[in-house]
C-alpha positions, 0 to 999 in steps of 0.5 A: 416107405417114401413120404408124400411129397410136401414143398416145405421140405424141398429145398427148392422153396426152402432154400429160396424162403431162406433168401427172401428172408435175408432180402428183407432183412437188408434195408431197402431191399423191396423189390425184384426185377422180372425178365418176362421173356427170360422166365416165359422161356424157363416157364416149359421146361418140364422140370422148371419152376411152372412144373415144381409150383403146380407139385408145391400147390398140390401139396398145399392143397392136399396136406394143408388145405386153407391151414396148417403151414400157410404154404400157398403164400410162401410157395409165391414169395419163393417162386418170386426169389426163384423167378428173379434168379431166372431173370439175373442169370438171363441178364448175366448172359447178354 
């Protein structure tokens, strides 16, 4: 029988909270840069990163609700990793 889909245990998040957390372990890492249009791109492809937020916060809601994991903030710090990586691959291509 297959589990209900929950983010914390889709590497997705998990590998990119993992970053965020060496990110802030480096001293004088404490931002990102964004390339709006590159992430506006990556924001409708059916399987990107709007499409597997809406699936994480669904989780959150469902099985968390207001407690448990806390899952909505580090689903947005985790979109942030994943949104820069978007913008330095972009950047990586001009």
């Amino acid at each position: 029988m297959n589990e209900p889909y929950h983010w914390s245990n889709d590497p997705y998040w998990t590998e990119a909270l993992n970053k965020l957390s060496k990110l802030r372990d480096k001293k004088g890492e404490t931002t990102f840069e964004l390339d709006l249009a590159a992430i506006e791109k990556a924001a409708s492809i059916e399987d990107g990163p709007a499409y597997k937020l809406m699936k994480a916060m669904v989780s959150v809601n469902e099985q968390e609700g207001m407690e448990g994991f806390r899952g909505a903030p580090r689903v947005l710090l985790a979109l942030l990793v994943r949104l820069e990586e978007i913008s330095k691959a972009k950047k990586k291509q001009r």
